[in-house]
Structures are given as structure tokens and as C-alpha cells.
C-alpha positions as CSV (number, residue, x, y, z in Angstrom):
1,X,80.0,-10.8,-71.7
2,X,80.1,-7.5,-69.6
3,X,78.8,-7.9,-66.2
4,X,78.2,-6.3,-63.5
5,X,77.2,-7.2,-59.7
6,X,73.6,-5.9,-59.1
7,X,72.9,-2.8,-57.2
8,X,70.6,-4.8,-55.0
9,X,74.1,-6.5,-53.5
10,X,76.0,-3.4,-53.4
11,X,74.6,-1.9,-50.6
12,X,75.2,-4.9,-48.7
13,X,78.4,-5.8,-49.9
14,X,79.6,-1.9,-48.9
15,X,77.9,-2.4,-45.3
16,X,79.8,-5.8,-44.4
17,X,83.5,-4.4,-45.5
18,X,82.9,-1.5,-43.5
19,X,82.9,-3.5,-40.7
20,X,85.5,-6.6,-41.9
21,X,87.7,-4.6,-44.5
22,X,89.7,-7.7,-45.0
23,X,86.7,-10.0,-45.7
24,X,86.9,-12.2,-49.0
25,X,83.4,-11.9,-51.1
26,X,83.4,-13.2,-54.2
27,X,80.8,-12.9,-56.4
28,X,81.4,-13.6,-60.7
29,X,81.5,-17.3,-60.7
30,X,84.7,-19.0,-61.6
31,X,85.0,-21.8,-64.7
32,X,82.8,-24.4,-62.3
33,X,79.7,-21.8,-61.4
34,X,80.1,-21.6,-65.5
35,X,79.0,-25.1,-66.1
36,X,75.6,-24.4,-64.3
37,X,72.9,-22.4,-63.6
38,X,74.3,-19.8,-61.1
39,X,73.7,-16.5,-59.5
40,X,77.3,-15.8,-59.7
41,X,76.6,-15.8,-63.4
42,X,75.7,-12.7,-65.4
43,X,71.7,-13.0,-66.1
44,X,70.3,-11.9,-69.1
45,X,70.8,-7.9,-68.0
46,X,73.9,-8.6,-67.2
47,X,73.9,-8.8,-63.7
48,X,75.9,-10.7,-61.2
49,X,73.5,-11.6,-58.4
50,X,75.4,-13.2,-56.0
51,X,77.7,-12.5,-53.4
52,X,79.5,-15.1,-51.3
53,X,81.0,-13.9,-48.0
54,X,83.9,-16.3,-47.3
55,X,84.4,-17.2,-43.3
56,X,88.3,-16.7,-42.2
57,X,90.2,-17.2,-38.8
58,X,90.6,-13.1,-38.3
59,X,87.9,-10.7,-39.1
60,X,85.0,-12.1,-40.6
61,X,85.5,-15.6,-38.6
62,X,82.6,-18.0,-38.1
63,X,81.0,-15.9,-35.4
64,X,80.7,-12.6,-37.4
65,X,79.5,-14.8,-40.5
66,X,76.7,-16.0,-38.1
67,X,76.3,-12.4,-36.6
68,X,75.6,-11.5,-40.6
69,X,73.3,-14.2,-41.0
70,X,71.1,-13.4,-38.6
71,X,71.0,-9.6,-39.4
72,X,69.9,-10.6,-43.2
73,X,67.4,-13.1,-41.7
74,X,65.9,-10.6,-39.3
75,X,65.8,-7.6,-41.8
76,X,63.8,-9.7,-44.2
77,X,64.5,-7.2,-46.8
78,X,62.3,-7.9,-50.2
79,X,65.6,-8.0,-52.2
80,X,66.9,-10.9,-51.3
81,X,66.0,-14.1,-53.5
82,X,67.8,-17.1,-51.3
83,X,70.4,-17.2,-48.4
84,X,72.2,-20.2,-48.1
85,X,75.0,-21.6,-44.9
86,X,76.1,-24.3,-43.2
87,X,73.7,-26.9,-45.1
88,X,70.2,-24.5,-44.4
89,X,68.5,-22.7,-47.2
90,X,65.4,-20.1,-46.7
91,X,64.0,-18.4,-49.2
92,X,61.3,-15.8,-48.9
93,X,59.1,-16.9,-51.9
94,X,59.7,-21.2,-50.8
95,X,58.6,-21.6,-47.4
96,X,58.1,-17.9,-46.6
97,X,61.4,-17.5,-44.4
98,X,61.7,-20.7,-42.9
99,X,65.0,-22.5,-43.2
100,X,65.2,-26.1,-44.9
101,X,67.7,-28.4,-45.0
102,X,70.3,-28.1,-48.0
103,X,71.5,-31.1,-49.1
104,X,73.8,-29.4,-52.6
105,X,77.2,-30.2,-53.4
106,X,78.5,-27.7,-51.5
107,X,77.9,-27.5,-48.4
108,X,78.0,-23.6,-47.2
109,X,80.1,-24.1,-44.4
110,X,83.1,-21.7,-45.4
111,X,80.8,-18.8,-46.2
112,X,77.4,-17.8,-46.6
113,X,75.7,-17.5,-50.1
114,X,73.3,-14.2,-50.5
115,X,71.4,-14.4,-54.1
116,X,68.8,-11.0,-54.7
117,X,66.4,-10.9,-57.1
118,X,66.7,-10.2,-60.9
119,X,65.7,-7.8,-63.0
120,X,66.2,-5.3,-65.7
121,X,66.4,-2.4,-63.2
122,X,67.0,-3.7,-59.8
123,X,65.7,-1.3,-57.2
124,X,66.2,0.0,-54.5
125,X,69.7,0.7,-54.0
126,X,69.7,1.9,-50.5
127,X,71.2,0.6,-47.3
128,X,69.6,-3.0,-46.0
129,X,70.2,-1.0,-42.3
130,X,72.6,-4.5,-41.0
131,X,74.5,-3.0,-38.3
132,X,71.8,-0.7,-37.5
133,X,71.2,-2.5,-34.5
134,X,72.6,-5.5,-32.9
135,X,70.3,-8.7,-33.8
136,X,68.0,-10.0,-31.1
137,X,69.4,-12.9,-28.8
138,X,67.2,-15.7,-27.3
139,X,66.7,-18.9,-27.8
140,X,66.6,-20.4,-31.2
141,X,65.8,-23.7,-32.6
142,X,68.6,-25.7,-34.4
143,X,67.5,-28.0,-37.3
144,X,69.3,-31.4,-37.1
145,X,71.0,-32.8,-40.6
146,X,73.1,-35.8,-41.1
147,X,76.5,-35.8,-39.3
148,X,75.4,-33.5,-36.5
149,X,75.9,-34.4,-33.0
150,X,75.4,-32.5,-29.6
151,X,79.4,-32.0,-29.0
152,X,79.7,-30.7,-32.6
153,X,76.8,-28.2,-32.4
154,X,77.4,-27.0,-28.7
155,X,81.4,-26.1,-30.7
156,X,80.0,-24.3,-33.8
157,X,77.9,-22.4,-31.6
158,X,80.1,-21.6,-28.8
159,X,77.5,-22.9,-26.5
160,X,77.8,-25.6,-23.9
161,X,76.1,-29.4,-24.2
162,X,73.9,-28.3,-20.9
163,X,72.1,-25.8,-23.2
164,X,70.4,-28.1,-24.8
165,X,66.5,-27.9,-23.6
166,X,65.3,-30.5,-25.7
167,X,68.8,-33.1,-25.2
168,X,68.3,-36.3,-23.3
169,X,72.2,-37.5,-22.7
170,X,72.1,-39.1,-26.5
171,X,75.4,-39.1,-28.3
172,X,73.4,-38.6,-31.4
173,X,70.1,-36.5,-32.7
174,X,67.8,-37.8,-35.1
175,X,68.0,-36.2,-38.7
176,X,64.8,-33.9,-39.4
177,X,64.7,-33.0,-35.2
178,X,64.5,-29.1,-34.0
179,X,67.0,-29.2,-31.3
180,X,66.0,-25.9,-28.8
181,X,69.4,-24.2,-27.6
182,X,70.0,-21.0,-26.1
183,X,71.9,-18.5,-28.3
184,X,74.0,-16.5,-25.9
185,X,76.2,-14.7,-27.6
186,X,75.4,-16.0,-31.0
187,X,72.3,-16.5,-31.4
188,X,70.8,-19.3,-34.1
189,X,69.6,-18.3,-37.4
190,X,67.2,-21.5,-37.7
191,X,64.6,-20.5,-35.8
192,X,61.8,-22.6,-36.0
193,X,58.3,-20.8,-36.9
């Protein structure tokens, strides 16, 4: 089948290389994404709705991929369908922007998974406006999931243990928790609403 990646991603897909040039995004789905209902499948136009935008150690590191996630979350632009990274989902049409715990197979924590919406003539095609403006920084809300530990978050969020407002000196955090941090220089995408 022909394919094609939808004009919704384009615009977004054009904005983030012009800032990272040597970023990896894939988006057709290889022989596995096949197997299964995917985005990174063509739909029934022939559409490729998904675009993943793989984290590396220069350019588009962890940090920027965070940067990008918050800039999607903030815009809120109706195109998107579903973001997906570091095991947190948030839809706009399940839980009206609200990120939930995912628990799939993979676990979004070398890239971040942008789906849009389908249809037979996807518009509009303009700029989602991302690095129109740097994203706001504050304090966020961090949503606990298995595994996760105060010395683990404080490193994938370049912030230190004392940040924690809501941490009592426990080597662990209950699983379901909001954990309040401050976001510094990378703020948190999981802001509780």
C-alpha cells in the first residue's frame, strides 16, 4: 500500500528538525507496528499518523524531548489524537488532557509518541507555533508508577531530592501518588489538574 505521513504531523515534524536537524523520527511502522493496530500504520486514506521522536545523547537528548513535550502539552492543538512518554499517556478526548499512567509494552522512555487525528482530509496544515515561545516553568506535579523512587526522579529531571515539597525522607513513593517538584529548568509535563 501507498502511504503517506499526514499533513497534520508535517508541520510538526518540519518545526522540531529545524531546531535538532540530526533528530531520528520515525514514523511508518516497521514488521512489529505490522502485527497490530498502530498509528504508524497507513489508515484507510492512507495516512501515516504517527511520528515518534527518538531521544539521543547530542541534540535532541532527554531534556529537549521533555522541552517538546511540554510545548505539545501546552499548545493543546485540536490535532493531536494521543501523546505518549516515559510510561504517561494524555489524550484530549480520554481524560480531557490529563496524563494517566501507561502501563504498554513499551514503555516511551527513548522517545516520545505523537498520534493526530484521522481523516480523509486532515486539516489544517499550518504551524502548531512550538518554539514560538519558551514553555512556562513552575512547579509541576509528578505522577508516581512502579519502579520510581525519589533519587531516580530528582536524575531524570535534573532536579535535586530537596525539591521535593511533598517528600518525607522515604526511599520509596507509593504507586498512584502525585509527587509536587519544582521544574527549574525543565519543567514537568504531568501536571496535575
Amino acid at each position: 500500500m501507498n502511504w503517506k505521513v499526514s499533513p497534520l504531523l508535517v508541520p510538526v515534524i518540519d518545526e522540531v528538525r529545524q531546531h535538532y536537524p540530526e533528530i531520528v523520527i520515525g514514523t511508518i511502522g516497521d514488521a512489529a507496528h505490522q502485527q497490530e493496530v498502530s498509528d504508524h500504520n497507513p489508515d484507510q486514506w492512507g495516512y501515516v499518523c504517527a511520528a515518534d521522536f527518538m531521544i539521543a545523547d547530542h541534540g535532541f537528548n532527554w531534556d529537549a524531548c521533555q522541552g517538546f513535550v511540554n510545548r505539545i502539552v501546552q499548545r493543546r492543538d485540536t490535532r493531536m489524537a494521543y501523546l505518549i512518554f516515559n510510561r504517561h499517556f494524555m489524550s484530549a478526548t480520554i481524560d480531557g488532557w490529563h496524563w494517566r499512567t501507561y502501563d504498554g509494552s513499551d514503555p516511551h522512555t527513548n522517545h516520545a509518541h505523537l498520534s493526530v487525528i484521522h481523516g480523509p482530509n486532515p486539516h489544517p496544515t499550518t504551524s502548531w507555533h512550538l518554539f514560538d515561545q519558551e514553555p512556562a516553568i513552575g512547579y509541576g506535579w509528578y505522577h508516581v508508577v512502579a519502579g520510581d523512587n525519589p533519587k531516580m526522579i530528582a536524575a531524570m529531571y535534573d532536579i535535586t531530592v530537596d525539591q521535593f515539597y511533598e517528600w518525607n525522607s522515604r526511599d520509596a513513593l507509593k504507586i498512584g501518588e502525585w509527587v509536587k517538584v519544582r521544574g527549574g529548568s525543565n519543567p514537568l509535563t504531568g501536571y496535575k489538574g
